[in-house]
Structures are given as C-alpha cells and as structure tokens.
N, C-alpha and C positions, 0 to 999 in steps of 0.2 A: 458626514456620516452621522446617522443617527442617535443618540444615547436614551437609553429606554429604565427604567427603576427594575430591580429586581419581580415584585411585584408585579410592574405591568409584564416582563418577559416571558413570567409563567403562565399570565393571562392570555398572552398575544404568540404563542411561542409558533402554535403551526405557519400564522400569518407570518413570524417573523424569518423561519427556516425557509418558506416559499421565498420571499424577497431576498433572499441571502443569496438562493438558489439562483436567482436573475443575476447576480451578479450588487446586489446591495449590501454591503458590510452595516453591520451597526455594534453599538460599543453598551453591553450590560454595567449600569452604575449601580451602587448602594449609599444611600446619602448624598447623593451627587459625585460622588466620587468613582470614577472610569473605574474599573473592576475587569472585564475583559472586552476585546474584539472579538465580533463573531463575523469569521468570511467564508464565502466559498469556497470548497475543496476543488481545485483544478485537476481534473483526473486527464489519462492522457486519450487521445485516440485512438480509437479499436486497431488501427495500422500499428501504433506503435506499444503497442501493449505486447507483455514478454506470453508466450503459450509455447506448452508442454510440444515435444517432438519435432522442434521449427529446424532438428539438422537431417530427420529423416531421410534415406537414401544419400546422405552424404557421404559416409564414411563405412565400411564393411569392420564387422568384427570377427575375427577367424575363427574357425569351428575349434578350435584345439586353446584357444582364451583361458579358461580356466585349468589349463596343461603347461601354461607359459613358464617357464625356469622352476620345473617340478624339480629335479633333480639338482639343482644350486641350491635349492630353498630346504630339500630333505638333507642336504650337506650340512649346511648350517647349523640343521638340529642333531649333527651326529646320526641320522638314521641309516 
C-alpha cells in the first residue's frame, strides 16, 4: 500500500481518489508517520440495495384501520 505526505495528498488527491476507486488503498502520513488509510467504500449491488414499497401487494390494510379498538381506546380515556 502506498504512503503518500500530507502535502503530496492535497496535491495528488483526485488522482489518488481515482486509484482508491480501482480498488487501491493508500495510507496519508505526516512526518512519516501513517496518520490514516484511505480505502474504497464497497457499496452493495443494485439487487441487493433496500428500496421504498418492496412489500407492495403483499399484504391488504382494512378500510376501517384507523377505526381499530375505537371504543377500548375511548374506554380507557373515560369517554
């Protein structure tokens, strides 16, 4: 893995996000001293990525839903 000067990383930084991007990690030093790892983020594949309404026609919700234990629930409150 590479180790690059702070310095050079601000200089070289698109080139270094491109190479990262391929799959090439490199390690920012100051003084010589390792300071961090830069790696690629592994994102997942479009198949397995979570998306909005994936239970669609699953399951039915009854028209009277908002009607459910009306009358337990006005008990409760003395009404």
């Amino acid at each position: 893995m590479e180790s690059v000067n702070i310095h050079e990383a601000k200089t070289r930084l698109s080139q270094l996000i491109a190479r990262a991007q391929q799959g090439e990690g490199f390690i920012i030093a100051k003084a010589g001293k390792p300071m961090v790892r830069v790696t690629p983020i592994d994102s997942p594949a479009p198949e397995q990525q979570k998306r909005l309404g994936f239970l669609a026609g699953e399951f039915r919700v009854p028209d009277d839903f908002d009607r459910m234990a009306e009358q337990e629930i006005a008990g409760m409150f003395g009404v």
